[in-house]
C-alpha positions as CSV (number, residue, x, y, z in Angstrom):
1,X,97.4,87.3,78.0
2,X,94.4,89.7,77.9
3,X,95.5,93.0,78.0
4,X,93.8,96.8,77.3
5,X,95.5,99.9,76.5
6,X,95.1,103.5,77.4
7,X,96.7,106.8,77.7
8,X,96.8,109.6,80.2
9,X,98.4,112.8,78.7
10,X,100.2,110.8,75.5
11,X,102.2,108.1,78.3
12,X,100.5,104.6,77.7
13,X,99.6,102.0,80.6
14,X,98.8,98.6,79.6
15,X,96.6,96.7,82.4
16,X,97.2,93.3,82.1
17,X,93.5,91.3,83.0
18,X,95.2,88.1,82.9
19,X,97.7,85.5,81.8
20,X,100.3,87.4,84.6
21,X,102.5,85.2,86.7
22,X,101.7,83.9,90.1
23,X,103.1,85.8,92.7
24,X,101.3,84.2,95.5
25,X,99.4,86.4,98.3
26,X,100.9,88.3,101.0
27,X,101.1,92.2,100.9
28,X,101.3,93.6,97.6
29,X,105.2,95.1,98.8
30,X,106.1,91.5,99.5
31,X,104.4,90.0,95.5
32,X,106.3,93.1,93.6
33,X,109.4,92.1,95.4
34,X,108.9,88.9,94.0
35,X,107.7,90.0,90.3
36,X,110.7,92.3,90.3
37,X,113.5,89.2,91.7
38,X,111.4,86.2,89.8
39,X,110.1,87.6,86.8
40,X,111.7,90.2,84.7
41,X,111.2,88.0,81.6
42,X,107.5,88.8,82.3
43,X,107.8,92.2,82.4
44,X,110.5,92.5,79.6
45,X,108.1,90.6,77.0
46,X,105.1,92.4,77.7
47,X,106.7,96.2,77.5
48,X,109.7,96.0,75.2
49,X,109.7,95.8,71.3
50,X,107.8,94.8,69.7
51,X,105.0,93.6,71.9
52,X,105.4,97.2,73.9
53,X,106.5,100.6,73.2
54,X,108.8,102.9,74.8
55,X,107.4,105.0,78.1
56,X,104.9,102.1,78.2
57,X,103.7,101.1,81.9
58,X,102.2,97.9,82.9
59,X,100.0,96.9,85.5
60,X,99.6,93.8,86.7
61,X,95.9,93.4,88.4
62,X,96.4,91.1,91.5
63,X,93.8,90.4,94.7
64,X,94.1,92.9,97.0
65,X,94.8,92.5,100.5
66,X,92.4,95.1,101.7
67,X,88.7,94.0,101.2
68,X,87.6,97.9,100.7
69,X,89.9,98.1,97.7
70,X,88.3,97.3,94.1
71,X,91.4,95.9,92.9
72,X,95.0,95.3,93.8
73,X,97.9,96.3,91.4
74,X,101.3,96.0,90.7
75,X,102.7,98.5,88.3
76,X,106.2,97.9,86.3
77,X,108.0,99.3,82.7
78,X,110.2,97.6,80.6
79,X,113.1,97.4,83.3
80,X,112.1,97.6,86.9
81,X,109.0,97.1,88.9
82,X,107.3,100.6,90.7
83,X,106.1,101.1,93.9
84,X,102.9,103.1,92.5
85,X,102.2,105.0,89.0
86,X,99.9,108.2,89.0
87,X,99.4,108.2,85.5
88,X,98.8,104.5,85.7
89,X,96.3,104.8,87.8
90,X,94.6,107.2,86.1
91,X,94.5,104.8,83.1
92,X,93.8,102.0,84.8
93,X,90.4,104.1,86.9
94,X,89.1,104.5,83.3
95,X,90.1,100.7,82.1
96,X,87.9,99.6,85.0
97,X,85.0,102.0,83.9
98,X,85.2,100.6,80.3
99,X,84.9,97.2,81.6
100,X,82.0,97.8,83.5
101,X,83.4,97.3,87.1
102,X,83.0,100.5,88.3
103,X,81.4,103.5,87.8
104,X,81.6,107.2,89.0
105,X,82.6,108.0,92.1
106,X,85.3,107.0,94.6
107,X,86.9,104.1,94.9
108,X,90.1,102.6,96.7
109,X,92.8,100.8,94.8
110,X,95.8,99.0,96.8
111,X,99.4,99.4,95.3
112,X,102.7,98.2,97.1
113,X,103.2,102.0,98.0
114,X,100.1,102.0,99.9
115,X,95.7,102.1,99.7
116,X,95.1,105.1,97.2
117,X,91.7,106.7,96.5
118,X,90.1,107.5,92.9
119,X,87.5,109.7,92.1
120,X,86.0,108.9,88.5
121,X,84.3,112.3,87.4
122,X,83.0,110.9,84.2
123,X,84.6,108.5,81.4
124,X,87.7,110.5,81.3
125,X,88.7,112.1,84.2
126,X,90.0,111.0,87.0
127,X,91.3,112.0,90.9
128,X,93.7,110.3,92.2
129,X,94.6,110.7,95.9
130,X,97.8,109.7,96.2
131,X,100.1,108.0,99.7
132,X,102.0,110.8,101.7
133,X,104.2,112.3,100.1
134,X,107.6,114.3,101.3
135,X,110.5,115.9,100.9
136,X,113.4,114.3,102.2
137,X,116.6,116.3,101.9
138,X,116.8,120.1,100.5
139,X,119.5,121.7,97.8
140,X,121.5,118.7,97.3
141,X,124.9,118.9,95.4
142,X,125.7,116.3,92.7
143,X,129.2,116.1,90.9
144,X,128.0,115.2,87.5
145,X,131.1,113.9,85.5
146,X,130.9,115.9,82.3
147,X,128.4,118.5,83.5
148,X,129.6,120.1,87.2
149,X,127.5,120.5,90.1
150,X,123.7,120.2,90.0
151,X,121.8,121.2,92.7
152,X,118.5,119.8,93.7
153,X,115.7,118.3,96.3
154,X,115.0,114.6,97.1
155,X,111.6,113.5,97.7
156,X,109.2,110.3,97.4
157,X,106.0,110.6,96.4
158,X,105.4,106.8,95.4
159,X,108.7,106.7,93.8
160,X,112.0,108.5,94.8
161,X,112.7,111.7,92.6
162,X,115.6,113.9,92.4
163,X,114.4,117.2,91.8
164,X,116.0,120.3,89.7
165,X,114.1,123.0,89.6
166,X,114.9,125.5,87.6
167,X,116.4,123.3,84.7
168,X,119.6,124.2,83.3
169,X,117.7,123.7,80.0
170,X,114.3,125.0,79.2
171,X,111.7,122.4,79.1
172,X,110.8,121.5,75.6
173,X,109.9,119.0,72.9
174,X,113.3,119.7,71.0
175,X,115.8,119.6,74.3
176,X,114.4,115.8,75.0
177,X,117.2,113.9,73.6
178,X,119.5,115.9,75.9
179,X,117.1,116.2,78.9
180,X,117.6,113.0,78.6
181,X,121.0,112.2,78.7
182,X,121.6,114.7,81.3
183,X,118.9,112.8,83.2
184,X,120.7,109.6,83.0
185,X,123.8,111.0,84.3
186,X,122.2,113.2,87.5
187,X,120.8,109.5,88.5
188,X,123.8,107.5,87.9
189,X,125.9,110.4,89.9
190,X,123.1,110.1,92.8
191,X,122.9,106.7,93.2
192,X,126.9,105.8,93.4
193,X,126.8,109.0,95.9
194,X,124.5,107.1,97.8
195,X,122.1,110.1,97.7
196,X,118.4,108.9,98.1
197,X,115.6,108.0,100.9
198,X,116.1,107.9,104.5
199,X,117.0,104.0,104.3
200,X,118.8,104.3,101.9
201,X,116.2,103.9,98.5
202,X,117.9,104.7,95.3
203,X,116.9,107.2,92.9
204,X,115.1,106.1,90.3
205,X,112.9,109.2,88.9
206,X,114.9,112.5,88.5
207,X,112.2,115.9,87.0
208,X,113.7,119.0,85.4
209,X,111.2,122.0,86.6
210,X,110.6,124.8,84.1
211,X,108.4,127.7,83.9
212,X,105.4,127.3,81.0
213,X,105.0,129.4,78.3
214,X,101.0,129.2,78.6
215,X,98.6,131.4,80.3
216,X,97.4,129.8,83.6
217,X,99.9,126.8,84.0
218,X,102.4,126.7,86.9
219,X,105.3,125.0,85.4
220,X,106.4,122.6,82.8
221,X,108.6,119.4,84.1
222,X,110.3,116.7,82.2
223,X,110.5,113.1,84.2
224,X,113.1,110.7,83.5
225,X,111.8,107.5,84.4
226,X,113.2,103.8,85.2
227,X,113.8,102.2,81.9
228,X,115.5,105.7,80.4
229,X,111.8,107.0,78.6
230,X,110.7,110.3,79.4
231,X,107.3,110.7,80.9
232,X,104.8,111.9,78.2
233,X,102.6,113.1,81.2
234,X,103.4,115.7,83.7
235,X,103.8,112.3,86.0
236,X,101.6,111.4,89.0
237,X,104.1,110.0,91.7
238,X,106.8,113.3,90.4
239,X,103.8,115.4,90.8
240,X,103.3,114.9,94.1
241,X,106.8,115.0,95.4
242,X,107.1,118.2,93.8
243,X,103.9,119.2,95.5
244,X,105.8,118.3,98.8
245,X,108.5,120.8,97.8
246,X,106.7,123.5,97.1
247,X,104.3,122.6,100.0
248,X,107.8,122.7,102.0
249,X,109.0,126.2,100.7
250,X,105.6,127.7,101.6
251,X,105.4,128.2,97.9
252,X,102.0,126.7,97.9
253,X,99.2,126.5,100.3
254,X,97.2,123.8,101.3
255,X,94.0,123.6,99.0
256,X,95.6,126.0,96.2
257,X,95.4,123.9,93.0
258,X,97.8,124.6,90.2
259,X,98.0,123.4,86.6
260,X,101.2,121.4,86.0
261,X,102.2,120.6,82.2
262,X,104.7,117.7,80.4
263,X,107.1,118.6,78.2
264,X,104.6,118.0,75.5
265,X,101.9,119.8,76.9
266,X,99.6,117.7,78.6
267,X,98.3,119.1,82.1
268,X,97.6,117.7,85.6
269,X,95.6,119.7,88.2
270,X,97.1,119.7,91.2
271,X,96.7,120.3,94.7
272,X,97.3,119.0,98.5
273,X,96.5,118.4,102.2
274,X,99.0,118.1,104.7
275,X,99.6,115.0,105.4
276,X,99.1,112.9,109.3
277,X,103.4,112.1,109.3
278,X,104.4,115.7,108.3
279,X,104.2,115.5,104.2
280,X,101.5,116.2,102.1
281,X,98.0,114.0,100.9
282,X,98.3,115.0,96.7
283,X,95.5,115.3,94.5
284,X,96.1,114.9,91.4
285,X,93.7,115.3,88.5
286,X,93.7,114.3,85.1
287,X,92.4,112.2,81.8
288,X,93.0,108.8,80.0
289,X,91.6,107.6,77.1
290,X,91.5,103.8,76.6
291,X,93.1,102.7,72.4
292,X,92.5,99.5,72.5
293,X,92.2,95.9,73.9
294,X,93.5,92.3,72.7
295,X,95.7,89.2,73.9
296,X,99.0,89.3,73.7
297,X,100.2,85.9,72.3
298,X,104.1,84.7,73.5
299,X,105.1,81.7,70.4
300,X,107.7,79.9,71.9
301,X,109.6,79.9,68.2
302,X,109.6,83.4,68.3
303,X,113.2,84.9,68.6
304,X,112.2,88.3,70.4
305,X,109.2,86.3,72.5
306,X,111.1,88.3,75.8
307,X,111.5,91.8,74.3
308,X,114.5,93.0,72.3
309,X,117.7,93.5,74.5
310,X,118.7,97.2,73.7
311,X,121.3,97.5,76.5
C-alpha cells in the first residue's frame, strides 16, 4: 500500500495512493458508507499501532464523481470513517503538490460532505474552503454523570461538534489527559440524550473554547475527536462550526479573520462568508509539511497485521 505522510499543525494525515479497498463508484457518501460498514479492518491496520500513530487521519484517494474535482477522497482514523477533515485536507493539498499533480492555485476536491475548494499559496500553505457550515441548536444542557451540567452549542461543520466555550478547564498542554476524559464523557452523555443534528446525527467531535495567552490569537480550543485522540491542530471541520457560532452571536463579522490556536499552539487563520442556506462559507488557512513516504506491507503471519485492539 503506497502511502505519504504529512502534518498540519503537529496532527498527521496519511494519504493512501493505493493498495485501498474497492468501494465501487457512486457518490462518495454512498462509498464511505460502505468503507465504514465493509471495511474497518482496512482502516484499523492502516491507523492503529504499530503501522499508525495516535491522532493519525487517513485518506483514502478515490475517483471523484465531479469531473472539476482533482481528486476524490474519503477521510477516516483509527475507529470511524469522517464526513470531511480540514486539517486533512490541508495535508493532503500539499501531498498533491509534492507529487507533482498540482501546483499553486485553486483547486476543487470532492469529499462525502460535499465539493470543497483549495487555494495552494506556495509549498506549505494552504486555503481550504470548506461546505456550509451551521449552528444547529444554542446553550444546550448535558447531565454529565460525575461532572453536573455542561452547557454548550451544537453545530456541523463537516462533522458534528458539541461546543463549550468557555472551558471549565483552561486550555493547555498539561490539562490534556483530563480534557480528555471529560471529553469522552460530554459525548457519551450527548449521544444517549439523543442530542445532535437535525436528523438525528450523533455527536462525534466535542471542542473546549479557551482564551490564548498570546498576543494577536483569538482563542485556544482542544478537539476531541472519533477514536478518543485530541486534535494536535486547532481542527478544520471544529473551526468552522465554531465560526458558525460566533458568526451566529454577531461575535464576528463576515470577512473579519481571526487567528485560532490548538492546545499546543499551532494556529489557523480564520474567516467566513455567509453561506446560500443560512450558515456560513469558512476559510480556513493554514500549513502542512509532508515527513515521509513508503509502502505499508500487511504479512499475513503477522499477529497485529489489523492494528492492536486497545478497547
Amino acid at each position: 500500500m503506497h502511502v505519504i505522510d504529512s502534518h498540519t499543525g503537529g496532527e498527521p494525515t496519511r494519504v493512501i495512493l493505493e493498495g485501498g479497498p474497492d468501494l465501487g463508484s457512486g457518490p462518495l457518501a454512498d462509498r464511505a458508507g460502505r468503507l465504514a460498514r465493509d471495511h474497518a479492518e482496512f482502516y484499523h491496520a492502516v491507523l492503529r499501532e504499530p503501522r499508525g500513530q495516535p491522532a493519525m487521519v487517513g485518506a483514502l484517494l478515490v475517483p471523484p464523481v465531479d469531473p472539476d474535482c482533482v481528486t476524490g477522497v474519503i477521510y477516516f482514523d483509527a475507529d470511524a470513517v469522517l464526513g470531511m477533515c480540514g486539517h486533512g485536507t490541508i495535508g493532503l493539498t500539499v501531498t498533491l503538490a509534492h507529487l507533482g499533480r498540482i501546483g499553486v492555485g485553486t483547486h476543487r476536491i470532492e469529499t462525502p460532505a460535499g465539493v470543497v475548494s483549495v487555494r495552494l499559496h506556495d509549498a506549505h500553505t494552504v486555503t481550504v474552503t470548506n461546505v456550509e457550515s451551521r449552528r444547529v441548536a444554542r446553550a444546550v444542557e448535558i447531565e454529565v454523570p460525575g461532572h453536573g451540567t455542561v452547557t454548550g452549542d451544537v453545530a456541523y461543520g463537516g462533522n458534528w461538534f458539541f461546543i463549550i466555550d468557555p472551558s471549565p478547564l483552561p486550555v493547555e498542554p498539561a490539562n490534556i489527559r483530563a480534557l480528555t476524559d471529560l471529553g469522552v464523557a460530554i459525548r457519551r452523555a450527548a449521544n444517549a440524550a439523543g442530542i445532535g443534528g437535525e436528523a438525528g446525527e450523533p455527536i462525534d467531535h466535542v471542542i473546549f473554547q479557551d482564551a490564548a495567552p498570546e498576543a494577536g490569537v483569538h482563542s485556544r480550543n482542544f478537539v476531541l475527536c472519533p477514536d478518543d485522540a485530541y486534535d494536535r491542530s486547532p481542527c478544520g471541520t471544529g473551526s468552522s462550526a465554531r465560526l458558525a457560532c460566533l458568526a451566529a452571536d454577531g461575535r464576528l463579522a463576515p470577512g473579519e479573520e481571526i487567528v485560532q490556536a490548538s492546545v499546543i499552539g499551532s494556529p489557523y487563520r480564520l474567516s467566513y462568508q455567509p453561506g446560500p442556506n443560512g450558515g456560513v462559507i469558512p476559510s480556513i488557512t493554514g500549513q502542512a509539511f509532508v515527513m515521509a513516504e513508503g509502502r505499508l506491507i500487511f504479512d499475513p503471519a503477522d499477529p497485529f497485521r489489523s492494528g492492536i485492539e486497545t478497547t
